[in-house]
C-alpha positions in Angstrom: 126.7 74.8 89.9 124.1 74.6 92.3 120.7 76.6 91.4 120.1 79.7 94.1 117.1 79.1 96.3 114.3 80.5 98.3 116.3 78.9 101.3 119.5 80.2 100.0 117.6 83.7 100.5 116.6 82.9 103.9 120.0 82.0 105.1 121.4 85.0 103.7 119.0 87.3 105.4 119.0 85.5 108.3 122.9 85.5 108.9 122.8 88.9 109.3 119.5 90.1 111.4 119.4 90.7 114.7 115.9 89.1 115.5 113.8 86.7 114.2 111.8 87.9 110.9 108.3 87.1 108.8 108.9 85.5 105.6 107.5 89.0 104.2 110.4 90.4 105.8 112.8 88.5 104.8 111.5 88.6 101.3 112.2 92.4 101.4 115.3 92.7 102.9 116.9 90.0 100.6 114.9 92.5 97.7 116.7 95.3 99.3 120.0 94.0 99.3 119.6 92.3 95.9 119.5 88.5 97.1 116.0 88.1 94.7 117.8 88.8 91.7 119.9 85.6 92.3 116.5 83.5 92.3 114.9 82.5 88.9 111.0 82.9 89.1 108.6 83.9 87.0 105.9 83.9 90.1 103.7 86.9 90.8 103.7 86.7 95.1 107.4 85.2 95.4 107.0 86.1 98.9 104.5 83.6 99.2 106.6 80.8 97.4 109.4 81.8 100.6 107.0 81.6 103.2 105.4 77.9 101.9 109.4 77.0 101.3 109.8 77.6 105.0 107.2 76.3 106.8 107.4 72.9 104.9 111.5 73.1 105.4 110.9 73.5 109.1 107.8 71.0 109.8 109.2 68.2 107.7 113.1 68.2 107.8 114.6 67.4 111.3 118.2 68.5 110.3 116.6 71.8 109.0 119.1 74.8 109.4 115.7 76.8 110.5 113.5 77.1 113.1 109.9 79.1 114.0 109.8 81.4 116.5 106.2 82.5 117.5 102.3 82.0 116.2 100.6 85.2 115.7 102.5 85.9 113.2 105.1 83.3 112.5 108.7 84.0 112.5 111.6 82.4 111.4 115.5 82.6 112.7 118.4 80.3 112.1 119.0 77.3 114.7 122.4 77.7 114.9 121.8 81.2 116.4 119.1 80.2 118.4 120.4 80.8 121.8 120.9 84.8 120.9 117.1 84.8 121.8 116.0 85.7 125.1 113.1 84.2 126.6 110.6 87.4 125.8 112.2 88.0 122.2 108.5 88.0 120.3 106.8 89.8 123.0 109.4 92.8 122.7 109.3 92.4 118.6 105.5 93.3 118.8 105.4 95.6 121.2 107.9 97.2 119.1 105.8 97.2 116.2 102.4 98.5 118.2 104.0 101.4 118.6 105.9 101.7 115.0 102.3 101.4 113.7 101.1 104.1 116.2 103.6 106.4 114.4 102.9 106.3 111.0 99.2 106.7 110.8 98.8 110.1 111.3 97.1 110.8 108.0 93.8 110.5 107.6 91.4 108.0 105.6 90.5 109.9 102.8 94.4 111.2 102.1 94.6 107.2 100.8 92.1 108.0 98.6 94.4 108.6 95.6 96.4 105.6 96.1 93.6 103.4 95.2 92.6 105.9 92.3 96.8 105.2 91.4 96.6 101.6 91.9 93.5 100.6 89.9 94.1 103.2 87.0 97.7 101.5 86.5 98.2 98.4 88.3 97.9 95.9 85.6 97.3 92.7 87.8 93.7 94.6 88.5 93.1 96.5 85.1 94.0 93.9 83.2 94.8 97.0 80.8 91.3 98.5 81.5 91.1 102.3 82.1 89.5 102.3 85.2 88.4 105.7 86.8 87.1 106.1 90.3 84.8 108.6 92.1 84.7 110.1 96.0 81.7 109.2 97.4 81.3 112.1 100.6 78.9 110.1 103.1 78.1 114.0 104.6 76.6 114.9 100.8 73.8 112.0 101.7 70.2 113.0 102.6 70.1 110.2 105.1 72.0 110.1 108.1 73.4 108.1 111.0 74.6 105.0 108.6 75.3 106.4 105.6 79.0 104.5 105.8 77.2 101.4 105.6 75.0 102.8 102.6 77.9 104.0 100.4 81.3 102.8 99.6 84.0 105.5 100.1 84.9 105.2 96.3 83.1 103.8 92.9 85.0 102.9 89.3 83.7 102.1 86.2 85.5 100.6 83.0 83.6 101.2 79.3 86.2 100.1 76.6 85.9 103.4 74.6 89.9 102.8 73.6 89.5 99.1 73.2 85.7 98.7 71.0 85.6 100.2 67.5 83.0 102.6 67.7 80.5 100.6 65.5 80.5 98.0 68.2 80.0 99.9 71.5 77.1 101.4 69.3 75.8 97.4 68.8 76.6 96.7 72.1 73.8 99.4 73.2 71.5 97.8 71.0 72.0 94.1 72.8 72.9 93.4 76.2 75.1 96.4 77.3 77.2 94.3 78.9 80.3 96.2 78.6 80.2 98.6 81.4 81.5 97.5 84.6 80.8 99.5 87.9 83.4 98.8 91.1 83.4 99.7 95.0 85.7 100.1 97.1 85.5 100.9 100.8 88.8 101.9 102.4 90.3 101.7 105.8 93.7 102.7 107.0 94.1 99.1 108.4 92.7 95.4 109.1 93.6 94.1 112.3 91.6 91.4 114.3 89.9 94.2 116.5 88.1 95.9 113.4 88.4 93.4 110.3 84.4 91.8 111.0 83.0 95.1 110.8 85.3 96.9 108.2 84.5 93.5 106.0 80.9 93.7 106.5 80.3 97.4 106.4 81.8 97.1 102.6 79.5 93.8 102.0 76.7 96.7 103.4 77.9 98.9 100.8 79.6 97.4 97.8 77.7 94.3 96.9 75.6 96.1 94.4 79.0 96.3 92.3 79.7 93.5 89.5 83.4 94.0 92.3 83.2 95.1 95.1 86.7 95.3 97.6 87.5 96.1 100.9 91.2 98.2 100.8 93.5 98.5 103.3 97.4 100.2 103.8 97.9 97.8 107.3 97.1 94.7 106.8 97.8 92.2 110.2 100.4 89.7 108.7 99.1 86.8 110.5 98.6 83.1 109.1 95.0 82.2 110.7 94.1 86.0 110.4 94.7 86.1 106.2 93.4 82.6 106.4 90.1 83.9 107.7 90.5 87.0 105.2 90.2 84.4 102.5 87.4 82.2 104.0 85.0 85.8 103.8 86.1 87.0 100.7 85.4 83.2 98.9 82.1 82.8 101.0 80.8 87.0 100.4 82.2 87.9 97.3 84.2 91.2 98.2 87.9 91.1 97.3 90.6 92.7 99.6 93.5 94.8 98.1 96.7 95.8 100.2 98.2 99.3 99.3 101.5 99.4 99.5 102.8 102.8 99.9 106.0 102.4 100.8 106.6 101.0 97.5 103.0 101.9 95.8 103.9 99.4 92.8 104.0 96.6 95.0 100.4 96.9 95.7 97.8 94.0 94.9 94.7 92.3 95.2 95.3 89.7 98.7 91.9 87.8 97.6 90.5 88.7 94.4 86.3 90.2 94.3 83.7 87.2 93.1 82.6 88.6 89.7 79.1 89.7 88.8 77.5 89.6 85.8 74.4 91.9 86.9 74.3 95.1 88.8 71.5 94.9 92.0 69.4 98.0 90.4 66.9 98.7 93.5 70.3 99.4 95.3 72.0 101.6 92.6 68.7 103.8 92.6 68.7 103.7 96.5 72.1 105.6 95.9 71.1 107.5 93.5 68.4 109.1 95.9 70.4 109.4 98.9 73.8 110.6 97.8 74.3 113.5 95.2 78.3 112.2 94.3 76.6 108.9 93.2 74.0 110.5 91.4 76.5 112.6 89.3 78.9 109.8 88.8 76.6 107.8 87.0 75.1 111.3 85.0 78.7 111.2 83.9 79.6 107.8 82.9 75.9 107.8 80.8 77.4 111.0 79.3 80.8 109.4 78.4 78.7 106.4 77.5 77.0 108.3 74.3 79.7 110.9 73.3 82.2 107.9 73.6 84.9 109.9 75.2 86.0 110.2 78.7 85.5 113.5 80.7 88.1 112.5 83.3 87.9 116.2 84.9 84.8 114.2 86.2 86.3 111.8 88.3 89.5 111.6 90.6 92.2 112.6 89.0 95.3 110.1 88.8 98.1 111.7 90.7 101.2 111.4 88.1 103.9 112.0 91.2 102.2 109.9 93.1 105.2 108.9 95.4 106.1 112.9 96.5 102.3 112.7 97.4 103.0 110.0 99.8 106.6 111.6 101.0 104.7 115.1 101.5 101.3 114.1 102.5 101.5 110.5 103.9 105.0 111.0 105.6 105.9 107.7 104.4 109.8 107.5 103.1 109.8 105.3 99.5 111.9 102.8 98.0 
């Protein structure tokens, strides 16, 4: 019996659509209507291991049941069907997608703030297991103004293993390098599109360097092949990660390009923020705090929202899984 495949899942999908689709979307839809269970993979994107299955299928076999349709981003359709497309078929596919994206962002920036606080307190791709908290930074709190979003991140984390490290060696750990906290920045934006992504990705380079990770987040996230290619060249040339949130199904969520590791905090900057913003100021008085009494005050920090999908239905507007 012959072993279901990525393809297999592509012709399914595509025997039914109407248009021509992304390999993300045909991912989903053959999730939706239970096509991935047939596939055995033990990969972590297998979205990704569809999309590479297609393009190779497509550029290298001539009697390939596929075609592409489109650049910006690439789509794929069956070339048996191929003369169900009219002549403008991508042009109306994106136009209809401009204003589907229109639509769904009327929330505001900061209302996505508790996503990330859900995604990096459970998501264990990121965590690794780590109880990471985060903090609000308000930019209006600073003392300086005019730049302050290119001063300060929109949130901060920290992880101190105070559940993992008997307490004997947190105490010893003091004593030696202290090398077990770890600080984080994020700055957030409700998307990353070609109009905005140089700035978004260097205002967060302004603002979360000092970090030992630093990440750029985004909900919309332009699903283009030269555009994540370019997404990836920053992120392995600067340092700061990017994570998509997924809040359609919040689980789903993940780190695109993972954050260059530090080993050292950049201290002149830490006391810059320190001065200049008061929310920075008492993060830190807190994590010093949970630091010696070895116990987390969470009622410090953003608190992890435990229904966090009614949030999105109610607050986001955004219809789950």
């Amino acid at each position: 019996m012959a072993v279901y495949s990525f393809l297999d899942l592509a012709q399914e999908v595509l025997k039914e659509t109407t248009k021509p689709l992304t390999y993300q979307e045909i991912w989903q839809i053959g999730k939706e209507k239970g096509f991935s269970g047939k596939i055995r993979t033990s990969g972590k994107t297998p979205w990704n291991s569809l999309g590479a299955q297609l393009y190779v299928e497509v550029r290298d076999n001539d009697k390939s049941s596929f075609i592409k349709v489109g650049r910006r981003p690439t789509r794929f359709f069956l070339k048996g069907r191929e003369r169900e497309l009219l002549p403008d078929t991508v042009i109306t596919i994106e136009k209809e997608e401009i204003c589907q994206k229109v639509k769904s962002t009327t929330y505001h920036e900061r209302d996505l703030h508790p996503l990330l606080t859900y995604f990096v307190y459970t998501n264990s791709l990121f965590n690794r297991g780590r109880s990471i908290f985060t903090k609000t930074i308000f930019h209006e709190k600073s003392l300086r103004s005019g730049c302050n979003e290119w001063i300060h991140p929109d949130i901060v984390g920290f992880y101190l293993p105070l559940d993992d490290w008997q307490p004997d060696v947190i105490a010893f750990n003091r004593l030696s390098d202290n090398n077990s906290l770890r600080l984080f920045s994020f700055e957030l934006k409700k998307s990353l599109t070609k109009a905005n992504y140089r700035e978004s990705y260097f205002q967060a380079v302004s603002n979360s360097s000092w970090a030992h990770e630093g990440y750029l987040v985004a909900i919309d996230i332009l699903q283009d092949d030269e555009f994540l290619s370019e997404l990836q060249r920053l992120a392995s040339s600067f340092g700061i990660g990017i994570i998509q949130l997924d809040p359609v199904d919040i689980d789903s969520s993940r780190v695109l390009y993972p954050a260059r590791q530090k080993e050292t905090l950049d201290w002149e900057t830490v006391n810059k923020l320190c001065e200049q913003n008061s929310d920075f100021e008492e993060f830190l008085k807190a994590v010093k705090i949970d630091f010696e009494s070895k116990r987390f005050h969470k009622n410090e920090y953003d608190s992890v929202v435990k229904d966090i999908r009614s949030y999105i239905r109610e607050k986001l507007k955004i219809e789950q899984e």
